[in-house]
C-alpha positions as MATLAB code, in Angstrom:
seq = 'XXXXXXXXXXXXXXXXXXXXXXXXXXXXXXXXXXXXXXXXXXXXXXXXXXXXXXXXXXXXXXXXXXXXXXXXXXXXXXXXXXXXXXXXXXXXXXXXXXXXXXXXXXXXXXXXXXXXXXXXXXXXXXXXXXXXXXXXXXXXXXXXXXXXXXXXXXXXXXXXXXXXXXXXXXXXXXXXXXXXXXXXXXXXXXXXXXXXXXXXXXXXXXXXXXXXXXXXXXXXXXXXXXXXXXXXXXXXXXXXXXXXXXXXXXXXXXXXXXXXXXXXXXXXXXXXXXXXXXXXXXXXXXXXXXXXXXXXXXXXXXXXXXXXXXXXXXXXXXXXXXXXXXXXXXXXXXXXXXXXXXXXXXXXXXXXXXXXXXXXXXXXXXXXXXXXXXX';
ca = [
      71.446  126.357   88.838;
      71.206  129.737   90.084;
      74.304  131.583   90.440;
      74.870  134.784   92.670;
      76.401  137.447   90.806;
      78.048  138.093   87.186;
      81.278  138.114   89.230;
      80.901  134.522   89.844;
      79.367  133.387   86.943;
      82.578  134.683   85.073;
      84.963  133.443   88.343;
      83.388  129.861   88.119;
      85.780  126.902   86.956;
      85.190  124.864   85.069;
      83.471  127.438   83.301;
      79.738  126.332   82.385;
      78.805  124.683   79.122;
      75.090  125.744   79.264;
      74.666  129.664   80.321;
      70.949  131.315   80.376;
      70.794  135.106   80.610;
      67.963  137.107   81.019;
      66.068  140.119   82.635;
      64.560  143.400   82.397;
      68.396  145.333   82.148;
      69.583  144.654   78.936;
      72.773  146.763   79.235;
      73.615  143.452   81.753;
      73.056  141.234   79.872;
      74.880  142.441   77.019;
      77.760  143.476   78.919;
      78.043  140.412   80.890;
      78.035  138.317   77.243;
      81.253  141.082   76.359;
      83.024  139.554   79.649;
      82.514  135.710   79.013;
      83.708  136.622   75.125;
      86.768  137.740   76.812;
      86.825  135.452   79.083;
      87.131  132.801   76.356;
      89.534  134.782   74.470;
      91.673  134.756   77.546;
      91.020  130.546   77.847;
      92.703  130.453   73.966;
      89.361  130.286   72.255;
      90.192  131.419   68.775;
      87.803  133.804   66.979;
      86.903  130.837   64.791;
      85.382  129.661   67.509;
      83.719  132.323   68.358;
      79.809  132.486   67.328;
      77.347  135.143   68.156;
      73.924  134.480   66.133;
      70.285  135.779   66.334;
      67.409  133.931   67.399;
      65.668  135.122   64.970;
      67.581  133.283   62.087;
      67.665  129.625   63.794;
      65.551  126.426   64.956;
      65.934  123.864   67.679;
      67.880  121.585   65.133;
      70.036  123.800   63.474;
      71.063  125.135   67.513;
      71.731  121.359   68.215;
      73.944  120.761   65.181;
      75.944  124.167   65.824;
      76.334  123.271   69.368;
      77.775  120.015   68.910;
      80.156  120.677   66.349;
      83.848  120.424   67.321;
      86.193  123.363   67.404;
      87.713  124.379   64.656;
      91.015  125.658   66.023;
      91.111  124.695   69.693;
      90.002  122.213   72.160;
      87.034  124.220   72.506;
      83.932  127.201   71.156;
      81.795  129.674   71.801;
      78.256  130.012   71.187;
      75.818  133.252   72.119;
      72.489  133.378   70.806;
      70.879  136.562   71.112;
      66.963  136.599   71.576;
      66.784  133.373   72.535;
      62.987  133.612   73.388;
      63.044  133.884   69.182;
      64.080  130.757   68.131;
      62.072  128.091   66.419;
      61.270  125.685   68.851;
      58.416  123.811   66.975;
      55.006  121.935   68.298;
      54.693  121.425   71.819;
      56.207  117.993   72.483;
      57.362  117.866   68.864;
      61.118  116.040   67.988;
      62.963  119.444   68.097;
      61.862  120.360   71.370;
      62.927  116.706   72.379;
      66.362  117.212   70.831;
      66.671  120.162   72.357;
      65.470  119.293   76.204;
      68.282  116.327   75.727;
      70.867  118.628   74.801;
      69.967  120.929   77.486;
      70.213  118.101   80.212;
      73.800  117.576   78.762;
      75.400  119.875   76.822;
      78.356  119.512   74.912;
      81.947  119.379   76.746;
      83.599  121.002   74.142;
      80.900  123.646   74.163;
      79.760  126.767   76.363;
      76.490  127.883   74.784;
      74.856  131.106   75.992;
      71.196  131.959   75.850;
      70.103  135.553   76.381;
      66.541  136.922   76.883;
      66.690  140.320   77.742;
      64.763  143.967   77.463;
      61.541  143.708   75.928;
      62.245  139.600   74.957;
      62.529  138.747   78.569;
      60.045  135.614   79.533;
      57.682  137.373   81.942;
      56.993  134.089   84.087;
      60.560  134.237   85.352;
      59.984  137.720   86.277;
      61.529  137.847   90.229;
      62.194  134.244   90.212;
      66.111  135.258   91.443;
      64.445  137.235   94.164;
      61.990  134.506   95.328;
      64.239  131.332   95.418;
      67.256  133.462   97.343;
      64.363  134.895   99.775;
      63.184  131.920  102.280;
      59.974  133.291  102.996;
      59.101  133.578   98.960;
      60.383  129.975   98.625;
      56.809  128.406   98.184;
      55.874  131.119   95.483;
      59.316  130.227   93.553;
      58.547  126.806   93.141;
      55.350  127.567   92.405;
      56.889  129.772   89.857;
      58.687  126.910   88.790;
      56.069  124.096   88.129;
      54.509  126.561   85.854;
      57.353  127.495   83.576;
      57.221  126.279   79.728;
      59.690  124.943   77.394;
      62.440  125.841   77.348;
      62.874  127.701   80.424;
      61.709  125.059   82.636;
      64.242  122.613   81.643;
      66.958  125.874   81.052;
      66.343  126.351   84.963;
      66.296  122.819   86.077;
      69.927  122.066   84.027;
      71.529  125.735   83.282;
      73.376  128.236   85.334;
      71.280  131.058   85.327;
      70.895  134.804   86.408;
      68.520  136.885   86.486;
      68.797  140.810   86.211;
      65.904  143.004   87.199;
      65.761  146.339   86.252;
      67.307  148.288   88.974;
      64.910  150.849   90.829;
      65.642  154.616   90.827;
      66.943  154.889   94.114;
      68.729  151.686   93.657;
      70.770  153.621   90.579;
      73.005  155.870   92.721;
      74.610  153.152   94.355;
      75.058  151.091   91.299;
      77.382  154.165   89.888;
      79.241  154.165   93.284;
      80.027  150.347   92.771;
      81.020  150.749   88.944;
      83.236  153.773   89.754;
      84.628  151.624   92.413;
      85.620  148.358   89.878;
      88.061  151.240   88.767;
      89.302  152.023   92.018;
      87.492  155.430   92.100;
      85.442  157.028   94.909;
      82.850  158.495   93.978;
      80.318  159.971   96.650;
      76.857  159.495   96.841;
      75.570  162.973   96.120;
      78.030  162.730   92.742;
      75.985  159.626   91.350;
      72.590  160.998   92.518;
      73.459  164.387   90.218;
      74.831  161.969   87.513;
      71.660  160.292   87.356;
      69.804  163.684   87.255;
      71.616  164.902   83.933;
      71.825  161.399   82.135;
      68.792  159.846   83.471;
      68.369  155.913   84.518;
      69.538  154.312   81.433;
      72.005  152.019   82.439;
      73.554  152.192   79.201;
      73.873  155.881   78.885;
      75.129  156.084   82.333;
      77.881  153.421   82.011;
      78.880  155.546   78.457;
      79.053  158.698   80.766;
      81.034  157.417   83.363;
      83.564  155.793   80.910;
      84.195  160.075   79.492;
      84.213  160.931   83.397;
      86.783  158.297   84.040;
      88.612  159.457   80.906;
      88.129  163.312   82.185;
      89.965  162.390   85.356;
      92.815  161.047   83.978;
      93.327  158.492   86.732;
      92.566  160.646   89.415;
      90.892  158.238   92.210;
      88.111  160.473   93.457;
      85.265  161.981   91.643;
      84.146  165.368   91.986;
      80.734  166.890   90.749;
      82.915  169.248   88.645;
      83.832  166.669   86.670;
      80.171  165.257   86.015;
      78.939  168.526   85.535;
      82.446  169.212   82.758;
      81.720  166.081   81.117;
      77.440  165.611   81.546;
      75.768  168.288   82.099;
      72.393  168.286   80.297;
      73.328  171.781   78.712;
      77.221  173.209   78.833;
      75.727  176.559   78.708;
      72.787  176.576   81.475;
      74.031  174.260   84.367;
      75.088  174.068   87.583;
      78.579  174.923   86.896;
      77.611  177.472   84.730;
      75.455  179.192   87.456;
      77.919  179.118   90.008;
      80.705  180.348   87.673;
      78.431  182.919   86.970;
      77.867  183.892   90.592;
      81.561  183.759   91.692;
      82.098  186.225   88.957;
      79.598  188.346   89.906;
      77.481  188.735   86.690;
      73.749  188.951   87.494;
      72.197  189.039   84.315;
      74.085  185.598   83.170;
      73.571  184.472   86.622;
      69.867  184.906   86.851;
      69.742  183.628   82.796;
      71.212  180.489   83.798;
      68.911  180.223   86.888;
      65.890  180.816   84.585;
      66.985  178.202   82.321;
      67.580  175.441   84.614;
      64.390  176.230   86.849;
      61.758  176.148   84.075;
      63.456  173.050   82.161;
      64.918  170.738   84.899;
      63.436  171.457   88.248;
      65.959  170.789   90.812;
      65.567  173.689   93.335;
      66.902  172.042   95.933;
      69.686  170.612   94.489;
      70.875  174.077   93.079;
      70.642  175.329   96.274;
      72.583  172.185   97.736;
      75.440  173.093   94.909;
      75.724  176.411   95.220;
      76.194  175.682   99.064;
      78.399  173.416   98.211;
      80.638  175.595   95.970;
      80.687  178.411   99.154;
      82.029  176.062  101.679;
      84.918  175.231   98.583;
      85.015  178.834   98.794;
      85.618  179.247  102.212;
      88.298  176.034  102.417;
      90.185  177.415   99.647;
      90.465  180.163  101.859;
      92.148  178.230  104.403;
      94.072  176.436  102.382;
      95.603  178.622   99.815;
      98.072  180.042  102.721;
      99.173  176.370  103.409;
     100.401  175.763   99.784;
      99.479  177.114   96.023;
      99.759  173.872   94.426;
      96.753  173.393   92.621;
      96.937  169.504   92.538;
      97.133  169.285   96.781;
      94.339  172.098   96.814;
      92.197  169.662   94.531;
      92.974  166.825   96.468;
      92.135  168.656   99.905;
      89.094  170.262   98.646;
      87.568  167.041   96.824;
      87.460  168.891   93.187;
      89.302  168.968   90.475;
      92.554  170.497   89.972;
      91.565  171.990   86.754;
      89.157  174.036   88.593;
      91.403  175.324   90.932;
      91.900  178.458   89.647;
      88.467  179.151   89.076;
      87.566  178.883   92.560;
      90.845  180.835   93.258;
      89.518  184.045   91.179;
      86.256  184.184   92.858;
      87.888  184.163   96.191;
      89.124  187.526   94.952;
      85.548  188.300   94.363;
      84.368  187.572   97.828;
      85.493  188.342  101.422;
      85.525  185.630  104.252;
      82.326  187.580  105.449;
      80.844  187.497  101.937;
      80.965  183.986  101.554;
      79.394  183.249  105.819;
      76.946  185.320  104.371;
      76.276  183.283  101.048;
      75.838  180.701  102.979;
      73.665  181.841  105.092;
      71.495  183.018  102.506;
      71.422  179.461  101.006;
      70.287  178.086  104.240;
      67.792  180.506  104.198;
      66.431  179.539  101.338;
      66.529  176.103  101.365;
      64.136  176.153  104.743;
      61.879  178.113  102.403;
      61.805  175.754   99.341;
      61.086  173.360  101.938;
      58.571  174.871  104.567;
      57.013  177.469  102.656;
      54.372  177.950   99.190;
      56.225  180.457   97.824;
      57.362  180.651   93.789;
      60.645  178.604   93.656;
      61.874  181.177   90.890;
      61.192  183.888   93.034;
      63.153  182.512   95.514;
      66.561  181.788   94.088;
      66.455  184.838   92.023;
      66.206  186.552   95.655;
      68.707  184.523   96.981;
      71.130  184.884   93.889;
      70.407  188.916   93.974;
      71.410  189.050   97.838;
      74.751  186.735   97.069;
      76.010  188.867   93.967;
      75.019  192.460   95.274;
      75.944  191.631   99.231;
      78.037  194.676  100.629;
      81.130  193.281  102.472;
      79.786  193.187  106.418;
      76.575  194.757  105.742;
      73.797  192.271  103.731;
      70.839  192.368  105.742;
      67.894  189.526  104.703;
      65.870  190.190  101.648;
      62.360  190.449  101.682;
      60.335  187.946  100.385;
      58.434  188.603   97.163;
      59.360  188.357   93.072;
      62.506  190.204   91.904;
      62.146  191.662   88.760;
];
């Protein structure tokens, strides 16, 4: 039997005694085994009871006897089996594969088993097979699908509840960090996850691992900043985003344009620098607004959707820069945006212009620069 969602699976009572996991996203898999383990834990399964084995080190009969052993210490136990897809399943239509179809068809009550296929050991002919049965228009090519399958997995899908998880698309990444932020009761924006995905890359696992240190950065707080992705995973704490626009509200050109260097000749994100750095004026020019309505740094964060502990940072370069400076920064970044967009002209050449014209502005007098290299 198909079932929806993880959520579900790990909601359902009774709890099933015959689980099959599988699919291109490992880090699901795996993680979704941690939540039944505690699930089970939470039920009064004792850790005697408890098994998590390899398919490489077992055969059909040896899976059968495990599985229908009683509990040692409770009414009932636990079995995972890792790589699945690796056990010893003998000759086609051989006794073991006999035993094991029967067991399948009815597992043991006193028993939840879990099978997992996943990564690289995922069966490629249930490859979309979620997709196709829950889409009514694909439901000819799923049972298709099905009347092909082999041992085991076309008895596992005829008897087990199964899920399926396909590796998530790039653009389907961003809003998986939104959701997993949220199962903390965090906000996170959209433009947050798409830069978290830009340092970290699509690795599900490395993501999850960086949002756990971002969670732990915040301390509780319940919305996420880019501050504190960029504090806690930026690809390099000396040449990022933060680093460039600390840099700029400081008014040092040579670190400025060293960072800028840096990050346009190893990560490539043009627009997005010139998105932050926007970004970081219109804090700017808030702040400016704000900071005569209280000093606290905490309600500043909170108004300004950044972190507290950056506060003051933002608070110095608003020393650096008039109200006229910063329209003008901004304008500047528009500027150059519409040319990174509409025009062939060097990228380098420019943000350095762009950077150059926000750091050396004159207060009510920064007139556009030409275009053409700075050097």
């Amino acid at each position: 039997m198909l079932i929806e969602s993880p959520t579900a699976l790990l909601r359902a009572k009774p709890f099933p005694r015959l689980v099959f996991l599988f699919g291109e996203e490992e880090f699901l898999v795996d993680e979704t085994v941690e939540s039944i383990i505690g699930i089970a834990r939470e039920r009064g399964v004792d850790a005697v009871d408890i098994d998590v084995l390899d398919g490489d080190e077992l055969g059909a009969e040896q899976l059968i006897r495990r599985a229908e052993a009683f509990p040692m210490a409770g009414p009932e136990r636990l079995i995972v089996i890792r790589h699945f897809e690796r056990v010893s399943l003998g000759k086609r239509n051989s006794a073991d594969q006999m035993l094991l179809a029967s067991y399948f068809r009815s597992p043991s009550p006193t028993t939840t088993m879990v099978l997992m296929a996943s990564g690289d050991g995922s069966p490629d002919e249930l490859k979309g097979l979620a997709a196709a049965l829950k889409n009514p228009k694909q439901r000819a090519k799923a049972d298709a699908k099905i009347s092909k399958l082999r041992f085991p997995y076309s008895v596992l899908i005829e008897h087990a509840t199964w899920l399926e998880f396909p590796r998530l698309y790039e653009r389907q990444i961003p809003e998986w960090i939104v959701r997993r932020f949220k199962a903390y009761s965090c906000d996170c924006p959209i433009e947050v996850a798409e830069y978290l995905v830009v340092q970290v890359g699509t690795s599900l696992r490395d993501l999850a691992n960086e949002i756990s240190k971002v969670l732990l950065f915040t301390g509780g707080r319940k919305r996420i900043a880019i501050e504190d992705v960029l504090a806690v995973a930026g690809s390099s704490r000396v040449y990022n985003i933060f680093e460039l626009q600390k840099a700029i509200g400081e008014r040092q050109i040579a670190r400025a344009l060293k960072i800028l260097h840096y990050m346009v000749r190893t990560e490539r994100q043009d627009l997005l620098i010139v998105a932050m750095l926007a970004r970081y004026f219109a804090v700017l020019w808030r702040l400016g607004e704000l900071r005569s309505v209280t000093t606290n740094n905490a309600e500043l964060g909170r108004a300004l959707g950044i972190s507290p502990f950056f506060v003051p940072e933002y608070l110095a370069a608003l020393q650096r820069y008039s109200s006229d400076e910063i329209e003008r920064a901004l304008e500047l970044l528009h500027h150059a945006d519409v040319e990174l967009k509409t025009s062939s002209l060097d990228t380098l050449s420019v943000l350095e212009r762009t950077v150059l014209g926000i750091i050396e502005q004159q207060q009510n007098k920064a007139p556009l620069l030409p275009k053409g290299r700075i050097v």
